[in-house]
N, C-alpha and C positions, 0 to 999 in steps of 0.2 A: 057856882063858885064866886068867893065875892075877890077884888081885887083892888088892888094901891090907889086910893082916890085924893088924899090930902097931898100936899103941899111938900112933905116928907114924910115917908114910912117909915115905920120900924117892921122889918121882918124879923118876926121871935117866935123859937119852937115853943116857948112854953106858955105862947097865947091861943096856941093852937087847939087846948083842947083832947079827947080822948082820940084822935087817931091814929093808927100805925104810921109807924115810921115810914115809909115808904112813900103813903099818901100826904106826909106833911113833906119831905124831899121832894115831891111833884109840886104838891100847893107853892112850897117856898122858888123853887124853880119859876115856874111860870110868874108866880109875882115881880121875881129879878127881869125880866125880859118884858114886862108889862111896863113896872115903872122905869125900867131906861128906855124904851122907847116911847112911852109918856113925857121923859127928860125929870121925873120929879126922885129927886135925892132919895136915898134908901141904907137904910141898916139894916144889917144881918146877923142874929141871933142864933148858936147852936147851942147843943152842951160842952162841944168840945172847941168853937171857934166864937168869937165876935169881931164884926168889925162898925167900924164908926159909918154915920152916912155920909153918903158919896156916889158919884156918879159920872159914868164915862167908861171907857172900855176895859182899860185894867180892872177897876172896881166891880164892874160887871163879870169880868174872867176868873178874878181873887173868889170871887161867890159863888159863879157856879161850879170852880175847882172844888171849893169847900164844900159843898151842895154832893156833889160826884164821887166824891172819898171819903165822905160820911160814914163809918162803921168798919171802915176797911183795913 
């Protein structure tokens, strides 16, 4: 699994490629937890959510709520 290495990330579904939904909810998850505990800024791409980069604990919470209720 590759993960957040620059400076800033953009977390985006639609770079993601042919996998199910599920496994990109997992991919995008772990990357949130990656790059905040790396400290390197990040955005979060859905179909039905974006947000701008940022980082710190709301931001991180905002993402994986949005991550969490994906479909529901």
């Amino acid at each position: 699994m590759e993960t957040p290495r620059e400076e800033a990330c953009e977390l985006n579904w639609y770079l993601m490629g042919g996998r199910d939904t599920e496994e990109k909810l997992s991919i995008l998850t772990a990357w949130v937890l990656i790059a905040e505990r790396r400290q390197i800024p990040y955005s979060l791409e859905l179909p039905t959510d974006a947000l701008p980069a940022g980082l710190g604990d709301d931001h991180r919470d905002t993402c994986l709520k949005i991550l969490a209720l994906y479909g529901k």
